[in-house]
C-alpha positions as CSV (number, residue, x, y, z in Angstrom):
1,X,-60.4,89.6,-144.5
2,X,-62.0,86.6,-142.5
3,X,-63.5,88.5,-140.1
4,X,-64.7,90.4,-142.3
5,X,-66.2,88.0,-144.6
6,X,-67.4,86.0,-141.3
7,X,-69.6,89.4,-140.8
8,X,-70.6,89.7,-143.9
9,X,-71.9,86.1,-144.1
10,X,-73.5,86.4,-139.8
11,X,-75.2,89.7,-140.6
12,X,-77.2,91.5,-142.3
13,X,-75.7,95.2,-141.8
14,X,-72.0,93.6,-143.2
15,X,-74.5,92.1,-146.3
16,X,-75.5,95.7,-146.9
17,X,-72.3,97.3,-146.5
18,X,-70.1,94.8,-148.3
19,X,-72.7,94.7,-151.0
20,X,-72.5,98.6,-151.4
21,X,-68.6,98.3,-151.3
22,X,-69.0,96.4,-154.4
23,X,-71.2,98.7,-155.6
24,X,-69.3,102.2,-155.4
25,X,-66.5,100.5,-157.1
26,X,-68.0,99.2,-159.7
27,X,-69.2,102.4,-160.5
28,X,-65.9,104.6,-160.4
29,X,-64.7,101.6,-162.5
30,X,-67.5,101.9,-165.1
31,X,-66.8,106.0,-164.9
32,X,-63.1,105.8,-165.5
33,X,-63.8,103.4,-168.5
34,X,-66.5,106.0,-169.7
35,X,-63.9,109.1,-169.2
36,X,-61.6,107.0,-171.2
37,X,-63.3,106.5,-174.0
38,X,-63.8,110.5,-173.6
39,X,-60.9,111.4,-174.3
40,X,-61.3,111.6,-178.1
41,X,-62.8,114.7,-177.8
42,X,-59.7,116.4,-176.3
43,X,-59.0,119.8,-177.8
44,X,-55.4,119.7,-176.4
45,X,-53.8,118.0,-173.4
46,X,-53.7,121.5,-171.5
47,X,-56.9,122.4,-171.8
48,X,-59.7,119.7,-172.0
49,X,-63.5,120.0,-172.8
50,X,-65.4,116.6,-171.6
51,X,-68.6,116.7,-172.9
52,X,-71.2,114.8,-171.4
53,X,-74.5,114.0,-172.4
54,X,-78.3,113.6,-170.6
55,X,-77.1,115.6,-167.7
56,X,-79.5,118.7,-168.1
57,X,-80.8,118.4,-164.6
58,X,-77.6,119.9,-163.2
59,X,-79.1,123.3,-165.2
60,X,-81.4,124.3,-163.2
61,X,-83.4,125.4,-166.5
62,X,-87.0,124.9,-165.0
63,X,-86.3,128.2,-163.3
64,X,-86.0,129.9,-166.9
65,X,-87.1,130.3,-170.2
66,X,-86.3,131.1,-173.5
67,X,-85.9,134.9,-173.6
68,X,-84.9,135.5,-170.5
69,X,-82.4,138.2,-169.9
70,X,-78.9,138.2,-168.0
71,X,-78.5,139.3,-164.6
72,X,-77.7,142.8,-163.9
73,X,-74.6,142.0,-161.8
74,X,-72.0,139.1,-162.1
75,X,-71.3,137.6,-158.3
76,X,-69.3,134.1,-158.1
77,X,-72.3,132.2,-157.2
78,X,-74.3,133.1,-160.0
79,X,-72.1,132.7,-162.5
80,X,-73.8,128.6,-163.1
81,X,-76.8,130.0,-163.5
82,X,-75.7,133.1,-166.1
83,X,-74.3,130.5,-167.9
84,X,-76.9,128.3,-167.6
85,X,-79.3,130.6,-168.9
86,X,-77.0,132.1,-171.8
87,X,-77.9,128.8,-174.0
88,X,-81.9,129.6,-173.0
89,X,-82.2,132.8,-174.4
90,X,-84.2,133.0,-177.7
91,X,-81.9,133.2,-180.8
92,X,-83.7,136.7,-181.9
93,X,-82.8,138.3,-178.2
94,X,-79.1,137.7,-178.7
95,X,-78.6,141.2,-180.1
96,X,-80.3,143.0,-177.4
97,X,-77.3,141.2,-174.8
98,X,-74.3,140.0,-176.7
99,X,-72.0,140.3,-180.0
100,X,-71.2,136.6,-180.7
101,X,-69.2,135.0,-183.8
102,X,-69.1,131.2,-184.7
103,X,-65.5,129.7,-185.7
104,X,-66.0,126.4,-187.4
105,X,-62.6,125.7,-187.8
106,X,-61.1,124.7,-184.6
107,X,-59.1,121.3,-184.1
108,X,-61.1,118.0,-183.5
109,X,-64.4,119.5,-185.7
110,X,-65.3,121.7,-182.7
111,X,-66.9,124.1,-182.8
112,X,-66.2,127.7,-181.0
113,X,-68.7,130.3,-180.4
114,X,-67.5,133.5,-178.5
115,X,-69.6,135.8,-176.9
116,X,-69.1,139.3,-176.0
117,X,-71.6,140.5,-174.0
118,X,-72.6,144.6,-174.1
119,X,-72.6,147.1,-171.3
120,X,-76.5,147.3,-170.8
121,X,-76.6,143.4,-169.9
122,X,-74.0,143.7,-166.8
123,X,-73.4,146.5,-164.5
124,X,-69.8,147.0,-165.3
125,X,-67.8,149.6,-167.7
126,X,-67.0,148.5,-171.4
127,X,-63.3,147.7,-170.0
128,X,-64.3,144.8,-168.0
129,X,-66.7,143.7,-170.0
130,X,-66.9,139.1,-169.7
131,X,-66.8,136.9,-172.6
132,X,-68.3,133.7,-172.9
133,X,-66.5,131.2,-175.3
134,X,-68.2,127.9,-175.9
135,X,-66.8,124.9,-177.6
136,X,-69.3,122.0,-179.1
137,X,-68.8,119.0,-181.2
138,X,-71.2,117.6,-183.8
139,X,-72.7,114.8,-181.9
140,X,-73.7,117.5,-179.7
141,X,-78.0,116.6,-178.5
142,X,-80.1,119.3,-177.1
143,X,-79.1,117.9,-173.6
144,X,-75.4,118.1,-174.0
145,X,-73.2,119.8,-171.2
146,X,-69.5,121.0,-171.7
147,X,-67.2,122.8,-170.3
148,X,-66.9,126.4,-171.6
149,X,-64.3,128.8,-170.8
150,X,-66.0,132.1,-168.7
151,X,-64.1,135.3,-167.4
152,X,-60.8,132.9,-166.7
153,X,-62.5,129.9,-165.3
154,X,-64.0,127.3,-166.4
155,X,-67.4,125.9,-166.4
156,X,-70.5,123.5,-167.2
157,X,-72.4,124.9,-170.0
158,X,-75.6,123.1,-171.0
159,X,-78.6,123.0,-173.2
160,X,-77.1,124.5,-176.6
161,X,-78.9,122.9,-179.2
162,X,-77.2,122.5,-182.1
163,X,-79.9,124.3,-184.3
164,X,-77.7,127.2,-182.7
165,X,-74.6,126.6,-184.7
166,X,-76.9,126.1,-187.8
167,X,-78.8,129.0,-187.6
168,X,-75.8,131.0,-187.3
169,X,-73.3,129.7,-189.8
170,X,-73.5,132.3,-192.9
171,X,-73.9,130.6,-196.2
172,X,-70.9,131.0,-198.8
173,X,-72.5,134.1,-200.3
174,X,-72.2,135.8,-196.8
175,X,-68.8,134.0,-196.1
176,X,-67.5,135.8,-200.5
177,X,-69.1,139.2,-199.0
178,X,-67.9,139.1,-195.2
179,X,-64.9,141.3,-194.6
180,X,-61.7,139.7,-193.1
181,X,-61.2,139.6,-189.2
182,X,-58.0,140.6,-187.8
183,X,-57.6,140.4,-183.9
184,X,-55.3,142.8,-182.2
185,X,-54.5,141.8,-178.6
186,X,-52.9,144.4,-176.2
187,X,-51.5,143.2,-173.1
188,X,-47.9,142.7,-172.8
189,X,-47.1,146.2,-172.8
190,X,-48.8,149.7,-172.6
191,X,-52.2,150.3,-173.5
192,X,-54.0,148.5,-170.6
193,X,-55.1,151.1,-168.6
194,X,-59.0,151.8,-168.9
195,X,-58.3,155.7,-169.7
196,X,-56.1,153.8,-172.6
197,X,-58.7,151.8,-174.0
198,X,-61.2,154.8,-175.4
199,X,-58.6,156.4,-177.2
200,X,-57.0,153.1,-178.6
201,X,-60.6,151.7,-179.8
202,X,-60.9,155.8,-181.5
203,X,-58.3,154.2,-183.8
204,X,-60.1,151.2,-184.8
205,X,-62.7,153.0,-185.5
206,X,-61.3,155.4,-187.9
207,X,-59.3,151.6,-189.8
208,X,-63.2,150.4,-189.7
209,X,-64.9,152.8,-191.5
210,X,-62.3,153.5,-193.9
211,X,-62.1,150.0,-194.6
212,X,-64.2,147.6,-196.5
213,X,-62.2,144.2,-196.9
214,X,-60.5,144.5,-193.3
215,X,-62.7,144.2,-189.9
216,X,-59.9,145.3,-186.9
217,X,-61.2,144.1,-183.7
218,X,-59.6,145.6,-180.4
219,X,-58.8,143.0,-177.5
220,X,-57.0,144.2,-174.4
221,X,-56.8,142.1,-171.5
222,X,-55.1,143.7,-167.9
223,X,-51.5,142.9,-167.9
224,X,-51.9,141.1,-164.6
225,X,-54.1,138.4,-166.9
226,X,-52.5,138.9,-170.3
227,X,-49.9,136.5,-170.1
228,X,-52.6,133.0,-169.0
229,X,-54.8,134.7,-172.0
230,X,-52.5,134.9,-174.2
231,X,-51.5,131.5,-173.6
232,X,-54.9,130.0,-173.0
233,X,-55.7,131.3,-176.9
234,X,-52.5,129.8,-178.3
235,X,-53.0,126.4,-176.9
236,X,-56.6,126.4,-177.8
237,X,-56.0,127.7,-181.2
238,X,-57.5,130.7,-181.4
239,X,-54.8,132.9,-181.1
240,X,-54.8,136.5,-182.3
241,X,-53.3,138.3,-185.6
242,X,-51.5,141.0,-184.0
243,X,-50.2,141.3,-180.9
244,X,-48.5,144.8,-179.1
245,X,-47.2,146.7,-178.2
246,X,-44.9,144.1,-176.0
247,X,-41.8,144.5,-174.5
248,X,-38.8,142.1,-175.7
249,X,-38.7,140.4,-171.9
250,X,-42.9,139.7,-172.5
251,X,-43.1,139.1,-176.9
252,X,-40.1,135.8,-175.6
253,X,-41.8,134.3,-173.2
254,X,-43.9,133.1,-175.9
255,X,-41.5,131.0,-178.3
256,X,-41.4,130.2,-182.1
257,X,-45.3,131.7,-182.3
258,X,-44.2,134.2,-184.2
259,X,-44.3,134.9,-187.8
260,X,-41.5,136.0,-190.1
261,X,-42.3,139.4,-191.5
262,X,-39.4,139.3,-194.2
263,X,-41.3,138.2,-196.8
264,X,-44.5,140.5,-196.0
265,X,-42.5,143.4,-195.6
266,X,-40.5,142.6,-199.3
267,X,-44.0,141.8,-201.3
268,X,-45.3,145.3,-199.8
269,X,-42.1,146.8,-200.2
270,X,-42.3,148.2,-196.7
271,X,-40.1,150.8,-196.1
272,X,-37.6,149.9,-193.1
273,X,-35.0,152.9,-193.9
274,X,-37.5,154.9,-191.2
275,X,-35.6,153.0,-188.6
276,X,-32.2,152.8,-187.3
277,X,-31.0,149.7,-188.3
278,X,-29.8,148.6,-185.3
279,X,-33.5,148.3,-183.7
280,X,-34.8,146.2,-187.0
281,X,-31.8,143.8,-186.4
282,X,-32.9,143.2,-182.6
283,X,-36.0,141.5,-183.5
284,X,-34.2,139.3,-185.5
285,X,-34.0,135.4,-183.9
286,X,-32.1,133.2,-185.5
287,X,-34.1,130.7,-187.0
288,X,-37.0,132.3,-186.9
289,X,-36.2,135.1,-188.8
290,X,-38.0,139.2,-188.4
291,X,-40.6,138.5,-186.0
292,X,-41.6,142.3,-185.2
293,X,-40.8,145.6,-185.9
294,X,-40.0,148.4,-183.2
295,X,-42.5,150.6,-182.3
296,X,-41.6,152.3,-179.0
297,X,-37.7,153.0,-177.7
298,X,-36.4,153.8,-174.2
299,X,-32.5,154.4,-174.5
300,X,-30.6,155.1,-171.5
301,X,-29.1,158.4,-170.9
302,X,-27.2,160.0,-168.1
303,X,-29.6,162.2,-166.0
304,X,-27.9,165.2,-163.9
305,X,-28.5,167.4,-161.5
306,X,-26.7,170.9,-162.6
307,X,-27.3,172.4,-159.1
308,X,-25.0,170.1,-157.9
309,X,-22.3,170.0,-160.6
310,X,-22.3,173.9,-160.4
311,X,-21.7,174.0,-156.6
312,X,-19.1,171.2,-157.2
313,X,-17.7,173.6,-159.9
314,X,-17.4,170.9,-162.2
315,X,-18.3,170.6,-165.8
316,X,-21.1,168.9,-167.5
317,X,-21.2,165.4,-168.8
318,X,-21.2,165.4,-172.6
319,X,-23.8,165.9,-174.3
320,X,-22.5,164.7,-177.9
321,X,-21.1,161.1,-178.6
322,X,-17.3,161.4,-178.7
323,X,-16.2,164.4,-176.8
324,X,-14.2,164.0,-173.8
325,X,-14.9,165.4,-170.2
326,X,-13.0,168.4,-169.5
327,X,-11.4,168.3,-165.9
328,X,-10.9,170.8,-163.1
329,X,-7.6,170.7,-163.9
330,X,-9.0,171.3,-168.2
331,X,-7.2,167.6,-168.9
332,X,-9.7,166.0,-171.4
333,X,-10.4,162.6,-170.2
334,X,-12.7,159.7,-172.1
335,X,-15.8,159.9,-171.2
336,X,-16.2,156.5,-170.0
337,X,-17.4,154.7,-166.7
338,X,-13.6,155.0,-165.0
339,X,-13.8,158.9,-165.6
340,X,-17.7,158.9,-164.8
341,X,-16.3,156.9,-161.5
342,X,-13.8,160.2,-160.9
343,X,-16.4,162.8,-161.2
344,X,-19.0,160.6,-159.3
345,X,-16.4,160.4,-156.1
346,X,-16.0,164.5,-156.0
347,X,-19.8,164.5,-155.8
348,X,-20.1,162.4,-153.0
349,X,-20.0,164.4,-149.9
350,X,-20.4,163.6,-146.0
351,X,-22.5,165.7,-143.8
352,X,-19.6,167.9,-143.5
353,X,-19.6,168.5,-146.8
354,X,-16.1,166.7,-147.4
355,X,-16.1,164.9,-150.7
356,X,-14.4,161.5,-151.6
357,X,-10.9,162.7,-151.8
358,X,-10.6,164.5,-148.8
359,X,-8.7,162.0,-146.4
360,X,-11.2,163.1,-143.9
361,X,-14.1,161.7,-145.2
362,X,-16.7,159.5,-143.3
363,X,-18.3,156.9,-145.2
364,X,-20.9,156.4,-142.3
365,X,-22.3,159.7,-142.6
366,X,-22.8,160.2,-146.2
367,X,-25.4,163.0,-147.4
368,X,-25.1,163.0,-151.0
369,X,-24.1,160.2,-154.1
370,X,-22.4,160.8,-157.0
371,X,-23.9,158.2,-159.0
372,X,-26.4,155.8,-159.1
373,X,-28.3,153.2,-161.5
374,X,-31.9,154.0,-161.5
375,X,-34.6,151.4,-162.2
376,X,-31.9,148.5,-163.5
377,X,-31.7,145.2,-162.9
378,X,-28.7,143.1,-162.7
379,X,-29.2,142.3,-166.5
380,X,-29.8,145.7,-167.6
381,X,-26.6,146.8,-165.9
382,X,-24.2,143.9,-167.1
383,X,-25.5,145.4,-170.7
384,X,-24.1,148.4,-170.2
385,X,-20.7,147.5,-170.0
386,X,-21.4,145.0,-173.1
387,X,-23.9,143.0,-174.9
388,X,-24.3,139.4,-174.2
389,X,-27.0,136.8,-173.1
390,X,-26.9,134.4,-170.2
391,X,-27.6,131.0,-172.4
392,X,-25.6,129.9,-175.5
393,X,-27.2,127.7,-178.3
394,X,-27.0,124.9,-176.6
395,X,-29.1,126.1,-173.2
396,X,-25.9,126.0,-171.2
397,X,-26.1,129.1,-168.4
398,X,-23.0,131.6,-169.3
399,X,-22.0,134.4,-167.6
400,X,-20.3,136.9,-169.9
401,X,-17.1,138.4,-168.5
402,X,-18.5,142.4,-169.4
403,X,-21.4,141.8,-167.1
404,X,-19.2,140.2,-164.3
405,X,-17.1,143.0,-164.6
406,X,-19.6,145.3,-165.0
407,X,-21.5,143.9,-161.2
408,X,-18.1,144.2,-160.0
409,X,-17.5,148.1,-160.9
410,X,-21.5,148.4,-159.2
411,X,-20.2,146.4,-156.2
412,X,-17.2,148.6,-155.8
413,X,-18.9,151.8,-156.0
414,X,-20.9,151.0,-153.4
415,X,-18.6,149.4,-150.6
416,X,-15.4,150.3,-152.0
417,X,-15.9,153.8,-153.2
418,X,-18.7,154.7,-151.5
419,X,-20.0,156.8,-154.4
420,X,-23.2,154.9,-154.7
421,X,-26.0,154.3,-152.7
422,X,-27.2,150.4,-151.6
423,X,-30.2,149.1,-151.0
424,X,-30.5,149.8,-147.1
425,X,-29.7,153.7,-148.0
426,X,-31.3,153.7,-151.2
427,X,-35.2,155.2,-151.3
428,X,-37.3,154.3,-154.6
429,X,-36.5,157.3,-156.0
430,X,-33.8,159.3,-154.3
431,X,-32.5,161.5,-157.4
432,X,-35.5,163.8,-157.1
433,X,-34.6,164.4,-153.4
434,X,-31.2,166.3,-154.5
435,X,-29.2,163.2,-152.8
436,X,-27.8,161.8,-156.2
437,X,-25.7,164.1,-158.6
438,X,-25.9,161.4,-161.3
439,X,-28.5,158.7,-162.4
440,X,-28.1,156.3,-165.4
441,X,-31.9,155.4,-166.6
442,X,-34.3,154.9,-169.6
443,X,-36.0,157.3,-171.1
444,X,-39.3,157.1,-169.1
445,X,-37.9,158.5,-166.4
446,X,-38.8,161.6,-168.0
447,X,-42.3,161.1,-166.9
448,X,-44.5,163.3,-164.9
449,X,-44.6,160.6,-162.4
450,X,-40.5,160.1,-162.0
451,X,-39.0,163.3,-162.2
452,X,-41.7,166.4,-161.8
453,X,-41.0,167.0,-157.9
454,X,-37.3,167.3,-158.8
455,X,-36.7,171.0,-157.3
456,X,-33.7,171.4,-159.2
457,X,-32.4,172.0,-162.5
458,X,-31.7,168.8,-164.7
459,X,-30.5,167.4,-168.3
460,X,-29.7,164.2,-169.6
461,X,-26.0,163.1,-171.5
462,X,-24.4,160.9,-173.1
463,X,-23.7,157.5,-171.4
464,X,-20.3,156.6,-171.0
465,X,-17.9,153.9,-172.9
466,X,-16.5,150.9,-171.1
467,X,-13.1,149.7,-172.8
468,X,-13.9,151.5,-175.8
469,X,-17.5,150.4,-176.7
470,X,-20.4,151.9,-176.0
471,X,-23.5,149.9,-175.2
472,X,-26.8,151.3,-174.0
473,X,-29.3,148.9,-172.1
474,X,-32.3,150.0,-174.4
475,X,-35.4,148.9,-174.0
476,X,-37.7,148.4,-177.1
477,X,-41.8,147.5,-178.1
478,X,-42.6,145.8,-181.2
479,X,-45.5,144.5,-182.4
480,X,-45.8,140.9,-184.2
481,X,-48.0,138.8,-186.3
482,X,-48.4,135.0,-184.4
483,X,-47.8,132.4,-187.0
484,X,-51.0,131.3,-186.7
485,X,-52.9,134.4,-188.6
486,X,-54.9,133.1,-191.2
487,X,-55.1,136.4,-193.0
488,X,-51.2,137.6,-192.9
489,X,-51.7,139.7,-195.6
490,X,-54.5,142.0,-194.0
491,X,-52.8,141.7,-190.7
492,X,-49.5,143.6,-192.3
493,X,-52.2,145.7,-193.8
494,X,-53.4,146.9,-190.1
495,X,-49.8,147.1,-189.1
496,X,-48.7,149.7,-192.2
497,X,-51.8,151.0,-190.5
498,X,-50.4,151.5,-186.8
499,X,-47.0,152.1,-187.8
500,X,-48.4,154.9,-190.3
501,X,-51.5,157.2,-189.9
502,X,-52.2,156.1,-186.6
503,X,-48.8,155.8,-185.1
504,X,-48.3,159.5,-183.8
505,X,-51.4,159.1,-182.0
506,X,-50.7,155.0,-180.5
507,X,-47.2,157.1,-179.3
508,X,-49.2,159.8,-177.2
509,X,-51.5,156.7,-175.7
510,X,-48.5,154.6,-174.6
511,X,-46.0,157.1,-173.7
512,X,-42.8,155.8,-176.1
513,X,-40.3,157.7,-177.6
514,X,-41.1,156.2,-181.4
515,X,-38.9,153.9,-183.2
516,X,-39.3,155.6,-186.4
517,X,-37.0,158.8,-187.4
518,X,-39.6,160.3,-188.7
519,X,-42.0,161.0,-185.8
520,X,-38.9,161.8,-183.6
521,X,-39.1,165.2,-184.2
522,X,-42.6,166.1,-183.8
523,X,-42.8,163.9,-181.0
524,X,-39.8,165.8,-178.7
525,X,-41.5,168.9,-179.7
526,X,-45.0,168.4,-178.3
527,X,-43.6,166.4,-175.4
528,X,-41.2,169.0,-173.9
529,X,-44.0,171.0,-174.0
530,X,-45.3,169.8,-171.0
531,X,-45.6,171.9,-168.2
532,X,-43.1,170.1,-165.9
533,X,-40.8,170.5,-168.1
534,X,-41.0,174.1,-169.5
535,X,-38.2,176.0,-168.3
536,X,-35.4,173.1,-168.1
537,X,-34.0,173.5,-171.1
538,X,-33.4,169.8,-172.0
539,X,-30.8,168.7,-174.8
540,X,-33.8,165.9,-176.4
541,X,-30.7,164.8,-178.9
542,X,-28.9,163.5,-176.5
543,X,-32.1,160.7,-176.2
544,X,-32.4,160.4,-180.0
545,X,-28.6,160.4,-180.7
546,X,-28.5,157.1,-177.9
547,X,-31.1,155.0,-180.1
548,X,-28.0,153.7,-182.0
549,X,-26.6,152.5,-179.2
550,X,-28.0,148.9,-179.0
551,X,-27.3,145.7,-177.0
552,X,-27.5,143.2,-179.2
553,X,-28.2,140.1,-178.1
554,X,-30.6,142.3,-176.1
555,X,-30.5,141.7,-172.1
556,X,-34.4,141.4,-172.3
557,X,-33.9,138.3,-174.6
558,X,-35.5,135.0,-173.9
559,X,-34.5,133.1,-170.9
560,X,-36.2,129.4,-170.1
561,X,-38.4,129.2,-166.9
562,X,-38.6,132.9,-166.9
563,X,-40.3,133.5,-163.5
564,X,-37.8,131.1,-161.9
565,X,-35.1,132.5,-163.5
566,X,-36.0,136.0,-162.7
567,X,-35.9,135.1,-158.8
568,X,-33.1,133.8,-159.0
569,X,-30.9,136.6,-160.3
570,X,-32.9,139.2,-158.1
571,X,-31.8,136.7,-154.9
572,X,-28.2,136.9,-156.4
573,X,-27.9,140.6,-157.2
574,X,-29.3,141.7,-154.2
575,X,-26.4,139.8,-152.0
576,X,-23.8,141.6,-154.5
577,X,-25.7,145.3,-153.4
578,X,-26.4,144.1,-150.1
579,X,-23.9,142.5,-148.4
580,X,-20.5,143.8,-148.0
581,X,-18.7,140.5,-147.0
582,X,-20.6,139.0,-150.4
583,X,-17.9,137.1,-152.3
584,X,-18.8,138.1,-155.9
585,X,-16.8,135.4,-157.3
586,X,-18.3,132.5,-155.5
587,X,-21.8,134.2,-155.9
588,X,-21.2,134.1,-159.6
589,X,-20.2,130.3,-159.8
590,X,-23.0,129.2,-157.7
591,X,-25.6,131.8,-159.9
592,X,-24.1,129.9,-162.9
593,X,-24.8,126.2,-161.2
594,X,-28.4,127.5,-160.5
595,X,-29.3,128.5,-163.7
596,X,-27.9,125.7,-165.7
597,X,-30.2,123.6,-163.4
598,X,-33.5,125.3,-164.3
599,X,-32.5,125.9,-168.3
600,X,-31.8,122.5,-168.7
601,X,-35.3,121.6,-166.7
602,X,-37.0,123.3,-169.3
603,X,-35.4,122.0,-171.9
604,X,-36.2,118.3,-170.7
């Protein structure tokens, strides 16, 4: 520091850079001081709007002027200046380019205009079509910039006058005379594929135009994004009415959003007897009471190949809930998974064709399963051999002892019994190669795309019973009202709506076997007429008559940290299907350590 200052009081050149030492720190000081004082206009710690003021020469808006259009194509670098030039274009050209609506009631006296801009302005389909949400404050001048939320980032808006907002407010008259806007978000379940969106926007259309108090505006964003945008809406709050379909796993990764739809559904007197009871009480959460009602349903059912059973000469699994399995021998056992274990080991043959119980039988050259679980994950099989949930009330990690036991059976059969496959031998579909006499899956599997190059003749059954119970791993979609509707009422309106005229059609779109026993019928009728499946003779009641068949608590219930948690139990299961020296128990203690550790993260 004396040298220093001995240079600084010598020369000249230390007097210039001392002197703009000062300087520079005087001015970050005096700019933390005025981003301080900024912070009033916070929308919400996540998600922050600065605005500052007499900084329009960042805009660039010499090169434009007012009633300009937007650029035909939307490339990273010009995104400043599309955005720029948005907030130049004259008030009477905003119909030619964008839809836009003006919310005066967000938090902190913001407030939000959103556009949506329309095909002939960008050269993009209707799918992908950007929005531009804005968010200004009152003391907003002519000059003001803020940050404005654009196609998932964020940006520096600028020049929006605030003649904008005041032109575009509707008086009270308007406000007594404009219908009610309910928002339907699709995103955390089917319905997001662009040949999806056309038909789904068919039936808003049709809601529209019959109705006069009730606007319903479609919003689907790509899966991939749906979860941040979902999120990003919430925080900000301008979440939407409806949201679905969603799958369990996706609706509970957004907590206590949800609204109760007891009361709703008792004013309207819904009718709920159209569903099996058991699917109405899994979207029951305690404390937060009904928050969805089942749409879609993908049971699990026993999928067999009869080639193989007939060359085995061995009987069919049931195909009605409670009769046994008729032996070789004709000794009727349970059909449960230690009999399902028996018939899977004669079906597992070498290359020889020798089969489990021959003594001769080499595990190292195996050319056929007996059995396998088809697109399940570790919590999807533990179901199966019971309901249960791997965090109590208190956000302490449990294992439940079905599920252990239920790994355990799935561990033996694979290194024990050799009846199943494991991962190394397993391809991503092997049951449509004849390798696999058995498969326990969902529903879907049905599809075109899982099971039409199957050259063999197949059914479904019955899933079997472990100790007595049975338990399918069913998968579910619902669709909710968030808490923060403003309109309930016309929101339960639009869903009487989905879940009644335009229900048979939303089942075709997203490919569910419907919740409601009503549309069961029609629906197996028109979908085993599909060519793939003429000819096979299916037994569709064994998939309606496995609906009842519920885990509850389901294993798609909420988990904390659900990415992290998710790893974790992949890493874990695939050392109990992997490794044959794997020492379940110890794996299980140490999955248990784990996970206590990132629930009670969360909870902090």
């Amino acid at each position: 520091m004396v040298a220093f200052y001995n240079i600084y009081m010598k020369t000249k050149i230390g007097y210039y850079i001392f002197t703009g030492y000062l300087l520079l720190w005087s001015t970050f000081f005096l700019f933390s001081i005025e981003v301080k004082e900024q912070e009033e206009w916070d929308l919400f710690s996540e998600y922050q709007y600065w605005i500052y003021n007499n900084a329009s020469e960042d805009l660039n808006s010499a090169d434009y002027k007012i009633g300009d259009y937007l650029p035909m194509k939307i490339k990273e670098g010009t995104i400043r200046f599309l955005t720029s030039r948005i907030a130049l274009i004259d008030i009477e050209n905003y119909p030619s380019v964008a839809d836009y609506s003006v919310d005066s009631s967000c938090p902190n006296d913001f407030t939000k205009i959103e556009f949506v801009f329309r095909e002939e302005a960008f050269a993009c389909d209707k799918f992908s079509m950007p929005k531009l949400t804005l968010y200004v404050h009152p003391s907003a001048s002519d000059d003001t910039i803020l940050y404005s939320y654009f196609m998932g980032r964020t940006f520096r808006e600028g020049r929006l006058a605030r003649r904008i907002i005041e032109t575009h407010l509707p008086n009270e008259g308007d406000m007594q005379n404009k219908p009610v806007e309910i928002r339907w978000y699709v995103g955390l379940g089917a319905g997001c594929n662009i040949a999806d969106v056309e038909p789904q926007q068919k039936i808003v259309d049709i809601f529209n135009n019959s109705s006069k108090d009730i606007k319903l505006k479609l919003e689907i964003v790509y899966d991939f994004h749906s979860f941040d945008e979902l999120n990003r809406q919430i925080v900000m709050g301008n979440a939407p009415d409806i949201v679905g379909p969603m799958y369990i796993r996706n609706r509970d990764v957004f907590k206590n959003v949800w609204l109760d739809l007891e009361p709703l559904i008792q004013k309207h007197n819904y009718d709920l007897d159209d569903f099996d009871p058991a699917l109405i009480d899994l979207n029951r959460v305690d404390g937060e009471g009904l928050i969805g009602l089942p749409f879609g349903v993908f049971p699990s059912v026993i999928f067999f190949n009869k080639d193989l059973f007939d060359k085995a000469k061995l009987k069919y699994p049931p195909q009605h809930y409670g009769e046994p399995y008729i032996m070789p021998n004709g000794v009727k056992k349970k059909w449960d998974f230690n009999t399902l274990k028996d018939i899977a080991m004669r079906l597992t043959l070498d290359s020889r064709k020798r089969n489990l119980l021959n003594a001769r039988f080499d595990a190292h050259d195996i050319m056929q399963f007996g059995f396998h679980f088809q697109y399940m994950d570790c919590l999807g099989i533990g179901a199966l051999f019971g309901a249960g949930s791997l965090i109590d009330k208190k956000w302490n990690a449990q294992i439940p002892s079905r599920w252990l036991e239920g790994w355990k059976w799935h561990r033996n059969g694979i290194w024990k019994y050799f009846f199943m496959p494991n991962i190394e031998r397993e391809n991503e579909n092997p049951f449509i190669q004849n390798k696999i006499a058995m498969i326990l899956g969902r529903f879907w599997y049905t599809r075109k795309e899982y099971i039409s190059n199957l050259q063999a003749n197949w059914d479904i059954a019955c899933i079997p019973s472990y100790k007595g119970k049975l338990t399918g791993s069913i998968q579910t979609c619902t669709f909710g009202i968030m808490k923060a509707c403003k309109n309930p009422e016309a929101a339960f309106k639009v869903l009487e709506y989905l879940f009644g005229p335009a229900a048979e059609d939303l089942i075709q779109i997203y490919g569910y076997m419907p919740a409601k026993k009503s549309l069961l019928n029609s629906y197996i009728k028109q979908y085993s007429e599909q060519t793939y499946l003429k000819g096979h003779n299916i037994n569709w009641q064994v998939a309606i008559d496995s609906i009842h068949y519920v885990d509850n608590p389901n294993h798609e219930n909420w988990l904390p940290r659900f990415a992290k948690t998710y790893a974790r139990l992949n890493e874990f299961y695939k050392s109990v299907t992997h490794d044959p020296k794997y020492k379940i128990d110890n794996g299980v203690k140490k999955l248990k350590h784990d996970l206590q550790l990132i629930f009670q993260s969360k909870k902090k």
